[in-house]
Backbone as CSV, one residue per row, in Angstrom:
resi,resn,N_x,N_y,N_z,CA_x,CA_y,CA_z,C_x,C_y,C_z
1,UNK,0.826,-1.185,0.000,0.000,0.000,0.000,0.878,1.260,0.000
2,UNK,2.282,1.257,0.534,2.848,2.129,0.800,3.466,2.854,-0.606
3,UNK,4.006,1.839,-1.084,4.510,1.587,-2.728,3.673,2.314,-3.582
4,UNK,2.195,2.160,-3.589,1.992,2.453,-4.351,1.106,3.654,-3.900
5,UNK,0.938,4.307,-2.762,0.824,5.926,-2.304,1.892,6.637,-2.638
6,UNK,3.184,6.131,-2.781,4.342,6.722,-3.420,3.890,6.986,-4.697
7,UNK,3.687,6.113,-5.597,3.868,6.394,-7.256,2.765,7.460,-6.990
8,UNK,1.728,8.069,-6.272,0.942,8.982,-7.074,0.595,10.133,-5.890
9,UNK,1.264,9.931,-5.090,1.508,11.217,-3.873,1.726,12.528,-4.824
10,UNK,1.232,13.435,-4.247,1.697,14.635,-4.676,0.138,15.378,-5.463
11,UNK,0.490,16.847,-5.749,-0.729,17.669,-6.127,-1.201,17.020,-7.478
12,UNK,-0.147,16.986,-8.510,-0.371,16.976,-9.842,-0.781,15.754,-10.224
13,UNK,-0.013,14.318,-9.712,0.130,12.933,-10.587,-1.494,12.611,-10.639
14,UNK,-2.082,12.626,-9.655,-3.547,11.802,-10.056,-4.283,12.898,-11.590
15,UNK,-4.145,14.033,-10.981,-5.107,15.148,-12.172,-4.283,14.761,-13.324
16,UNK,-3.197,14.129,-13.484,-2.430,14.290,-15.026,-2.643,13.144,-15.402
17,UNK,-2.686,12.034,-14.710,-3.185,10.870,-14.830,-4.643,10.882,-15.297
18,UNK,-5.743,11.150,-14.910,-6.890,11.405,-15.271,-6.891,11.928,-16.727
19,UNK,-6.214,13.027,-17.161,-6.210,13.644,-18.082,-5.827,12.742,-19.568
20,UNK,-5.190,12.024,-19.073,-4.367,10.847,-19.923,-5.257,10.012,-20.444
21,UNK,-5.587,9.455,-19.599,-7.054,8.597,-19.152,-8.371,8.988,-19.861
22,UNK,-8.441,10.208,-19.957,-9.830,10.684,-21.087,-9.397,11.107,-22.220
23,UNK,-7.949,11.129,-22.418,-7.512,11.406,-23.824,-7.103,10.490,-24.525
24,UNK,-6.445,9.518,-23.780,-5.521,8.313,-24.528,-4.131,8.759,-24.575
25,UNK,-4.051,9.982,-25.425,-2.504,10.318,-25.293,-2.920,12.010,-25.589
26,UNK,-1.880,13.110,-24.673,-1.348,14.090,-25.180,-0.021,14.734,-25.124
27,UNK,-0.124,15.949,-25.929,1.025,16.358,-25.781,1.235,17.354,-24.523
28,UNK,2.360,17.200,-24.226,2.974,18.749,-23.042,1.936,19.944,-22.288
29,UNK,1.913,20.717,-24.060,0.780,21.457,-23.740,-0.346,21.519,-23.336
30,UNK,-1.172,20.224,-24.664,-2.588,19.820,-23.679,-2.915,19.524,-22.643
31,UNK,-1.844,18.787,-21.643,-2.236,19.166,-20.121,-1.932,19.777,-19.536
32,UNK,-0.409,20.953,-19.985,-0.578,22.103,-19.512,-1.922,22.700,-19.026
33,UNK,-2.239,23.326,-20.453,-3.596,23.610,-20.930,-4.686,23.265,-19.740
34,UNK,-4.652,22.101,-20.057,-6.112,21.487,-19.700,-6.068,21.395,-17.953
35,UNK,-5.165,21.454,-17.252,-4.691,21.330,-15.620,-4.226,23.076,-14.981
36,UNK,-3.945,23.918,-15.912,-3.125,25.078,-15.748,-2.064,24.438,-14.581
37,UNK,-0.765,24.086,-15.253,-0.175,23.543,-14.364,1.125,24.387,-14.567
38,UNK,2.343,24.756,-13.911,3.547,25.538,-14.556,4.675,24.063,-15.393
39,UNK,5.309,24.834,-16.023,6.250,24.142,-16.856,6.990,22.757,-15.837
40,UNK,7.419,23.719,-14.969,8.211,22.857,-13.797,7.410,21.723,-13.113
41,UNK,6.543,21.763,-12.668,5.712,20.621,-12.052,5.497,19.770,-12.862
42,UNK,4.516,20.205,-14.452,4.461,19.383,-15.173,5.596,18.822,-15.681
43,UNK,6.715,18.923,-15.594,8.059,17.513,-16.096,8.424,17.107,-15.007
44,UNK,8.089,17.562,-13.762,8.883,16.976,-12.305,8.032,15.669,-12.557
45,UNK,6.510,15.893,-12.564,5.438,15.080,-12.538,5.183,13.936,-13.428
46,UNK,5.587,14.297,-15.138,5.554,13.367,-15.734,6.585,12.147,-15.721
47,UNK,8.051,13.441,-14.978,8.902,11.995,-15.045,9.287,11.246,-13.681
48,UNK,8.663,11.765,-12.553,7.778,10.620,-11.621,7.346,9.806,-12.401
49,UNK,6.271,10.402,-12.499,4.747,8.770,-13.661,6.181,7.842,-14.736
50,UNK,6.885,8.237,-14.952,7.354,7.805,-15.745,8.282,6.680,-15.211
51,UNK,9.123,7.487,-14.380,9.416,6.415,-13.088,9.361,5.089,-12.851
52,UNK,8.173,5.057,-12.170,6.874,4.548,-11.847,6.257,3.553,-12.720
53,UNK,6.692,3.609,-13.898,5.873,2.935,-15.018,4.830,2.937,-15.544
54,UNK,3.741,4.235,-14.926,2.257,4.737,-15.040,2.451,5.528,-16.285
55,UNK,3.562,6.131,-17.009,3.425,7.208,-18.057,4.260,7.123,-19.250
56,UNK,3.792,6.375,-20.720,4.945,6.689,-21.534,4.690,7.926,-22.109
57,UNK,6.300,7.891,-22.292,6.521,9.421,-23.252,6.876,8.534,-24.380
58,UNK,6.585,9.045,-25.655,6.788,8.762,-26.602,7.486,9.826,-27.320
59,UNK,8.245,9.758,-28.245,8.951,11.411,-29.031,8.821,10.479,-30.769
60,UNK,8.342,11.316,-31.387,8.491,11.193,-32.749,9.541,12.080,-33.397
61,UNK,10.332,11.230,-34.664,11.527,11.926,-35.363,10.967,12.871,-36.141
62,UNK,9.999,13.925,-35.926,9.507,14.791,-37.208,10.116,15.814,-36.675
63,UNK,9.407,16.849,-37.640,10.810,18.484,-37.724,9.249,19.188,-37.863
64,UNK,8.318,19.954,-36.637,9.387,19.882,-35.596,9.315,18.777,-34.664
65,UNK,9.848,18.425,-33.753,9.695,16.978,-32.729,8.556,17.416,-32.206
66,UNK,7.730,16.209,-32.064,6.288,16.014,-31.505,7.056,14.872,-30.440
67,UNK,6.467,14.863,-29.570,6.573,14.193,-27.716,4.859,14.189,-27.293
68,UNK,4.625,12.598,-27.218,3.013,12.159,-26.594,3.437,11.477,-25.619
69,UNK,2.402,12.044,-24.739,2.449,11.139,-22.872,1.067,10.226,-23.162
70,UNK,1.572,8.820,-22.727,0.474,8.241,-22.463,0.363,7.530,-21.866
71,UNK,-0.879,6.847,-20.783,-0.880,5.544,-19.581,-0.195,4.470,-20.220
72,UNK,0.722,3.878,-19.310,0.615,2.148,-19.293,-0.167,1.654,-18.895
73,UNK,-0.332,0.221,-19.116,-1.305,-0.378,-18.495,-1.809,-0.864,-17.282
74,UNK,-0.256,-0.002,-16.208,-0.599,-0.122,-15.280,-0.761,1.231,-14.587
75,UNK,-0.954,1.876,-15.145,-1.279,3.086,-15.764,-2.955,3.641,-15.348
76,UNK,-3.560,3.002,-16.729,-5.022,2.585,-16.893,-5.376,1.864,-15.766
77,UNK,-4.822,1.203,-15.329,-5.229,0.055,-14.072,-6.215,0.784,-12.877
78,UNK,-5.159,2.133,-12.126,-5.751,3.464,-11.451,-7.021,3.910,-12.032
79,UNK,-7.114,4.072,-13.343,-8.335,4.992,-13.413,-10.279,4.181,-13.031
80,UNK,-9.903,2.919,-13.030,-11.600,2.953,-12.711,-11.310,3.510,-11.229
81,UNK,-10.500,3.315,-10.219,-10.357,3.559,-8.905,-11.009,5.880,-9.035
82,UNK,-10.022,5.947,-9.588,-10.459,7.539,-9.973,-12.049,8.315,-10.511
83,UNK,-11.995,6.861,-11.255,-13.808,7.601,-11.370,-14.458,7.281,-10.412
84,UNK,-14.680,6.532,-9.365,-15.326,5.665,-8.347,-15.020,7.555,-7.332
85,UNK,-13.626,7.871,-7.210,-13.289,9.066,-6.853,-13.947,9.840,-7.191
86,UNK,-13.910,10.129,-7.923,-15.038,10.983,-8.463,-16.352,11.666,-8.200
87,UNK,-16.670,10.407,-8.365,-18.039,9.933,-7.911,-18.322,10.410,-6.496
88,UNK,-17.793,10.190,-5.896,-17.529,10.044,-3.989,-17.325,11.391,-3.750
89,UNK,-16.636,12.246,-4.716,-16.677,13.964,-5.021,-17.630,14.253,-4.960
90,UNK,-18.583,13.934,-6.094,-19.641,14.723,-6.147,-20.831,14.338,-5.078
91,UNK,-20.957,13.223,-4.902,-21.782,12.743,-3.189,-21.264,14.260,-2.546
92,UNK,-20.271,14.196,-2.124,-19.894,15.157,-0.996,-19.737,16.939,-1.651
93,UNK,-20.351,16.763,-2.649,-20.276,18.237,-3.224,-22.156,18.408,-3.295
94,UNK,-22.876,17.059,-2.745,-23.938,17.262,-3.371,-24.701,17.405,-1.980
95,UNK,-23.541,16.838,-0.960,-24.704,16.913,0.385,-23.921,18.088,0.977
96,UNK,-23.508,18.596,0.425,-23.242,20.405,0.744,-24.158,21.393,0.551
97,UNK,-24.803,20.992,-0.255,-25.701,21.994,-0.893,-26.777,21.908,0.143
């Protein structure tokens, strides 16, 4: 249990993970973008996940270089756990009201 509160401790890894997870694969920017995250976190973060074995980076030889992040399969494994999360969010966003 401890092991694997390590691979995804921290602010960013679950939200970038998620993001992955409804995209399949993006680039840099798009979860920049899509998380407003700064430059620095987002590569501290991806290359944790990467680490970890939760995140490939992929780089293509084109001009200019294209670089896609995407889950492994153990990776994907986390995300039904995250929507179940989710879920358990909005319960508690709903008995607020």
């Amino acid at each position: 249990m401890g092991y694997a509160f390590k691979a995804i401790e921290g602010k960013w890894k679950l939200p970038v993970m998620y993001v992955l997870g409804e995209r399949g694969a993006a680039r840099y920017n798009e979860i920049k973008r899509e998380l407003g995250i700064t430059n620095m976190m987002l590569t501290n973060t991806l290359r944790d996940l990467e680490e970890y074995g939760l995140v490939n980076r992929t780089q293509y030889n084109e001009v200019p270089p294209r670089v896609e992040y995407s889950l492994t399969p153990n990776g994907y494994a986390i995300i039904p756990a995250l929507k179940e999360f989710e879920k358990w969010g909005q319960l508690l966003l709903d008995a607020k009201k």
